[in-house]
Z-matrix of the N, CA and C atoms (Angstrom, degrees):
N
C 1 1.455
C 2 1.522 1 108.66
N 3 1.361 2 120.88 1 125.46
C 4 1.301 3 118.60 2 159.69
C 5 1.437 4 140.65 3 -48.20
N 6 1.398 5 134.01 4 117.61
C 7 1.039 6 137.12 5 -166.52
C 8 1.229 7 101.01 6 -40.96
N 9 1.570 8 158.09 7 -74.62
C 10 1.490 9 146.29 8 -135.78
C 11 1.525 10 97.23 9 -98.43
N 12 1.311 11 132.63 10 58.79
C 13 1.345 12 127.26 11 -179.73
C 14 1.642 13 127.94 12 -42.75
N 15 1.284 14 116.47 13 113.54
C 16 1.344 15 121.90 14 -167.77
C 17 1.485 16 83.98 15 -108.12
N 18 2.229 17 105.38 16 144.65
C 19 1.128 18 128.52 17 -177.80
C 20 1.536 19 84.47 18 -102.33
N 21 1.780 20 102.98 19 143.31
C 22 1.540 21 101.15 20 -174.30
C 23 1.671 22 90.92 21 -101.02
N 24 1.339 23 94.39 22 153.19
C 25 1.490 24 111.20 23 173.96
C 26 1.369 25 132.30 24 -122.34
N 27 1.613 26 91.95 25 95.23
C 28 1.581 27 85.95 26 -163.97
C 29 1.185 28 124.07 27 -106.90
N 30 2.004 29 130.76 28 33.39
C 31 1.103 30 121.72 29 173.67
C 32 1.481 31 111.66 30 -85.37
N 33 1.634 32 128.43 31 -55.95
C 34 1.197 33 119.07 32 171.71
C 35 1.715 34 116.44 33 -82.29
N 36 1.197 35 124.24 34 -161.42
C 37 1.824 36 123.61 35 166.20
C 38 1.736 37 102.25 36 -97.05
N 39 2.039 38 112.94 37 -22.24
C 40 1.188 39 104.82 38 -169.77
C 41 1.577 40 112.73 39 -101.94
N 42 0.996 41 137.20 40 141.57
C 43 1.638 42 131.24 41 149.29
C 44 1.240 43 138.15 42 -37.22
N 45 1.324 44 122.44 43 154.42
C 46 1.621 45 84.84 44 -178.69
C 47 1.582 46 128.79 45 102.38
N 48 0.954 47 152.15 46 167.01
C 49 1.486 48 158.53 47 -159.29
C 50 1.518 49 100.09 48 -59.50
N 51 1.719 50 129.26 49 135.46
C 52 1.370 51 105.59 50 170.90
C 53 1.467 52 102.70 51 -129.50
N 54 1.423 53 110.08 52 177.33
C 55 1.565 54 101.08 53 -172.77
C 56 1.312 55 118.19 54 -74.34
N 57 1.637 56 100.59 55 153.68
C 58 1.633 57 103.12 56 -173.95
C 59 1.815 58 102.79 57 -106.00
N 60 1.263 59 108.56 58 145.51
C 61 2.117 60 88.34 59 161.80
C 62 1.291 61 87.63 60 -124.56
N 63 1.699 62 113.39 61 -168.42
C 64 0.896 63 158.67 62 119.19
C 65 1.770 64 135.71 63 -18.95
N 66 1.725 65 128.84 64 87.14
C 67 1.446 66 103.03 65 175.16
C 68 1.454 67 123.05 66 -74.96
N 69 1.151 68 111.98 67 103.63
C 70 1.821 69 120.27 68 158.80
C 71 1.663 70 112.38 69 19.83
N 72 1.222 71 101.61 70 -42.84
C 73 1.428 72 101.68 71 -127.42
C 74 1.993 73 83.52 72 -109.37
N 75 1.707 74 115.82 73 -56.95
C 76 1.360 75 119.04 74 -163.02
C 77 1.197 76 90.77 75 -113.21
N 78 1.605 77 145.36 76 -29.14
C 79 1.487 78 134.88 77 167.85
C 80 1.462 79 88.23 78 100.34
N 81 1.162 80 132.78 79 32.67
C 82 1.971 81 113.74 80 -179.98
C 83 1.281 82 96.42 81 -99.28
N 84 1.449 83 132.83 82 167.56
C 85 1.489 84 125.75 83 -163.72
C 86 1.481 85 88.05 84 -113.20
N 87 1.520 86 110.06 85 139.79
C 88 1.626 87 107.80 86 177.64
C 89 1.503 88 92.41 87 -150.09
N 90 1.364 89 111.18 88 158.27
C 91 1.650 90 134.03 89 161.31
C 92 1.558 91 98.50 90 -15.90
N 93 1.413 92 116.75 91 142.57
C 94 1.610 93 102.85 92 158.47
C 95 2.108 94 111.16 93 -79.62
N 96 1.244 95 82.97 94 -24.76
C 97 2.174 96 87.89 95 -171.02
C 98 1.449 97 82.07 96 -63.02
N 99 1.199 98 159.67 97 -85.33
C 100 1.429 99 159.19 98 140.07
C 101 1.756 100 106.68 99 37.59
N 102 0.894 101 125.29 100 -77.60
C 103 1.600 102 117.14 101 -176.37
C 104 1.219 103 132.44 102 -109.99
N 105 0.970 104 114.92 103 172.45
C 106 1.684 105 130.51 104 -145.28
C 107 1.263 106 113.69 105 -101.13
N 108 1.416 107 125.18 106 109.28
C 109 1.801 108 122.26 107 -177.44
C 110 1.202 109 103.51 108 -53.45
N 111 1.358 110 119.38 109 133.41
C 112 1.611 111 116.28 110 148.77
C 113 1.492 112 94.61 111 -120.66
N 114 1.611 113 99.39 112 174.75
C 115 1.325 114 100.26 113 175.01
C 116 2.010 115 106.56 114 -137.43
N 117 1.488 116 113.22 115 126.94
C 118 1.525 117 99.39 116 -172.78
C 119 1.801 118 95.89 117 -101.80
N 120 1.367 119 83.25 118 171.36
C 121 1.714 120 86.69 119 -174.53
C 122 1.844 121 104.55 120 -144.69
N 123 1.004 122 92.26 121 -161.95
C 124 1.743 123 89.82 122 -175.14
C 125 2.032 124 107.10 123 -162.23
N 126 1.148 125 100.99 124 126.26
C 127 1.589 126 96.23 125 -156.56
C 128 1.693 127 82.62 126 -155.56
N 129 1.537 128 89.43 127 144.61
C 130 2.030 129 105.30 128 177.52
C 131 1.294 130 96.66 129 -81.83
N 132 1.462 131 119.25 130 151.57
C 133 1.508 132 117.93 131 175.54
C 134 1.630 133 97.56 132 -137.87
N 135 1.425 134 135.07 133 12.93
C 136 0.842 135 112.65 134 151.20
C 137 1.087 136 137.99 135 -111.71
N 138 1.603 137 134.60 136 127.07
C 139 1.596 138 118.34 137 -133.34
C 140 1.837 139 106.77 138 -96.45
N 141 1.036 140 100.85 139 13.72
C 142 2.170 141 103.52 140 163.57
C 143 1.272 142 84.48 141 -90.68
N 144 1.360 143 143.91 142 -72.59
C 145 1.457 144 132.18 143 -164.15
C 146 1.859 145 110.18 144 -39.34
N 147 1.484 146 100.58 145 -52.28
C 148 1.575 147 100.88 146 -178.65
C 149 1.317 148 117.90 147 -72.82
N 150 0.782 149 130.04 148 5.32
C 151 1.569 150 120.89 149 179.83
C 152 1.820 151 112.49 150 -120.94
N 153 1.446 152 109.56 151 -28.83
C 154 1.707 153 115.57 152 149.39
C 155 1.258 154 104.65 153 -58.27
N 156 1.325 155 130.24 154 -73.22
C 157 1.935 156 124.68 155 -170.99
C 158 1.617 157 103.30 156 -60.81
N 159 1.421 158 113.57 157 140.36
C 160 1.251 159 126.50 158 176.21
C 161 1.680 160 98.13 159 -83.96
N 162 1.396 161 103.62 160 146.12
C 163 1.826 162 119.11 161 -176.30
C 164 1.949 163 97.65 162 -56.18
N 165 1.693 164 102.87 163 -51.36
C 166 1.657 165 89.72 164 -161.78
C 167 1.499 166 115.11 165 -55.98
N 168 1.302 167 110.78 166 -1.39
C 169 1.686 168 107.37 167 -159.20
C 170 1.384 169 97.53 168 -91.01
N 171 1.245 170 116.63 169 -35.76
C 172 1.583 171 125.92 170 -164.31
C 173 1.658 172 108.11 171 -66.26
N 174 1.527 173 113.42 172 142.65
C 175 1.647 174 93.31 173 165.34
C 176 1.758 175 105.04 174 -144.41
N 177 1.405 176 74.97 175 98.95
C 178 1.799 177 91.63 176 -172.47
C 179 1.680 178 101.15 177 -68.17
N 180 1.182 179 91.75 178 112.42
C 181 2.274 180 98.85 179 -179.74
C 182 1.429 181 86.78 180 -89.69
N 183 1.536 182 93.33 181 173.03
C 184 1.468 183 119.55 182 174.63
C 185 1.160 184 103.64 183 -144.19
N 186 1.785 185 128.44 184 95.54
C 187 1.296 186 122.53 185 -169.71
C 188 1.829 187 98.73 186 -100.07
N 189 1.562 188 114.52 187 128.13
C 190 1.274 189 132.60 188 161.10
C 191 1.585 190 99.19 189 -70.01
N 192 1.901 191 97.61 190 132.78
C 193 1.500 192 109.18 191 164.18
C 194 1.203 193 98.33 192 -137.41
N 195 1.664 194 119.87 193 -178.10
C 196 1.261 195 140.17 194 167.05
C 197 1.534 196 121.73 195 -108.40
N 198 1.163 197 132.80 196 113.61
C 199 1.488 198 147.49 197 176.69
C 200 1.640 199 106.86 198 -88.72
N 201 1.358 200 97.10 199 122.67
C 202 1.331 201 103.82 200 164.47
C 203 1.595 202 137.95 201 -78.62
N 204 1.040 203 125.26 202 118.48
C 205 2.053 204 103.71 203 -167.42
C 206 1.132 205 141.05 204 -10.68
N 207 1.468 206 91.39 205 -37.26
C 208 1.833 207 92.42 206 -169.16
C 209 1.594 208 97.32 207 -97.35
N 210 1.088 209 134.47 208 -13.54
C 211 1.005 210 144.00 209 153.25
C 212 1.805 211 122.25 210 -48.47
N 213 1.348 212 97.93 211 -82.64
C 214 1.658 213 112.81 212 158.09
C 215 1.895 214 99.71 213 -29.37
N 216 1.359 215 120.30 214 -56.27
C 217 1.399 216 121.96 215 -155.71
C 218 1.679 217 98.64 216 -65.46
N 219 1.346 218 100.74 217 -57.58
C 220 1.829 219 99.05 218 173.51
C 221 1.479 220 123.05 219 -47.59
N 222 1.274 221 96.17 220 -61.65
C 223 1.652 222 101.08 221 -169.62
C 224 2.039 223 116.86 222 -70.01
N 225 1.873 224 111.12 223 3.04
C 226 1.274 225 91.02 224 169.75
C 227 1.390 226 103.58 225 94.31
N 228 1.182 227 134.93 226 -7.18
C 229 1.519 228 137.90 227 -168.72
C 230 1.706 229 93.99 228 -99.10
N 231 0.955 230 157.33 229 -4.97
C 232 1.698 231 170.45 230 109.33
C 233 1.332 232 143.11 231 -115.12
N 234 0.730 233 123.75 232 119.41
C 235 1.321 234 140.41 233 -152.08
C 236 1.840 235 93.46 234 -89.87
N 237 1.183 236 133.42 235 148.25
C 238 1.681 237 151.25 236 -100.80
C 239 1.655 238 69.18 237 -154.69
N 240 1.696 239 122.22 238 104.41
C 241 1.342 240 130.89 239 138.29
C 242 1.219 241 109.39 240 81.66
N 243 1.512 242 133.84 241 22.54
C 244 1.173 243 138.47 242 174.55
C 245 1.838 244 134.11 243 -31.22
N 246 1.767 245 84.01 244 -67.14
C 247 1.420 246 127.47 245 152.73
C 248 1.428 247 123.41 246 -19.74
N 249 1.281 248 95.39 247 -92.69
C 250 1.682 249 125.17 248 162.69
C 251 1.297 250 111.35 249 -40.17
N 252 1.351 251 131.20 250 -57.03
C 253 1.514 252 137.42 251 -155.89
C 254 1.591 253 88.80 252 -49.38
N 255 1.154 254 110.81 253 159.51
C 256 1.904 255 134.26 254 174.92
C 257 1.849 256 81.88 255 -108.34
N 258 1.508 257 97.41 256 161.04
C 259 1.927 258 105.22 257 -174.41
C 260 2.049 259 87.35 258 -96.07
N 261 0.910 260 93.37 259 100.90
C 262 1.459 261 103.11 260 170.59
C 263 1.613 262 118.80 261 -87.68
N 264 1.233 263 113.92 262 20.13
C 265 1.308 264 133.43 263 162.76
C 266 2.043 265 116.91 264 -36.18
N 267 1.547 266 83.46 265 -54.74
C 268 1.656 267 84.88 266 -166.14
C 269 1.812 268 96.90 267 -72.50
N 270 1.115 269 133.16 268 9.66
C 271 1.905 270 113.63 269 -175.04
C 272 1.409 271 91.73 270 -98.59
């Protein structure tokens, strides 16, 4: 090991302060390396509505947000230790 040991840092490229957002979902401010993109969208699902409205008029967005863990953990968007877990199948 080299005498002046440097801790590597590998969430941003810079040192130093990193950006914080917003979760979507509860508004608490967390790390961005910390939460989880989702993306919500908005689309007609009932198909007499879709076929009276013409397609060019419509403008189905796709807004990107950020979910926070415990957030993500409630709502089903990741599942808590997947990874990690050993297949505990055989007990």
């Amino acid at each position: 090991m080299p005498a002046p040991y440097t801790r590597g840092y590998h969430h941003t490229k810079s040192k130093g302060h990193e950006s914080s957002v917003n979760c979507g979902y509860c508004g608490k401010v967390v790390p961005r390396w910390k939460t989880i993109p989702s993306y919500r969208g908005f689309s007609i699902n009932d198909p007499v509505l879709r076929k009276q409205i013409d397609r060019r008029m419509i403008s189905t967005y796709s807004q990107k947000m950020y979910v926070c863990p415990s957030c993500a953990r409630y709502r089903g968007i990741v599942r808590v230790g997947r990874s990690r877990r050993k297949d505990r199948s055989g007990f």
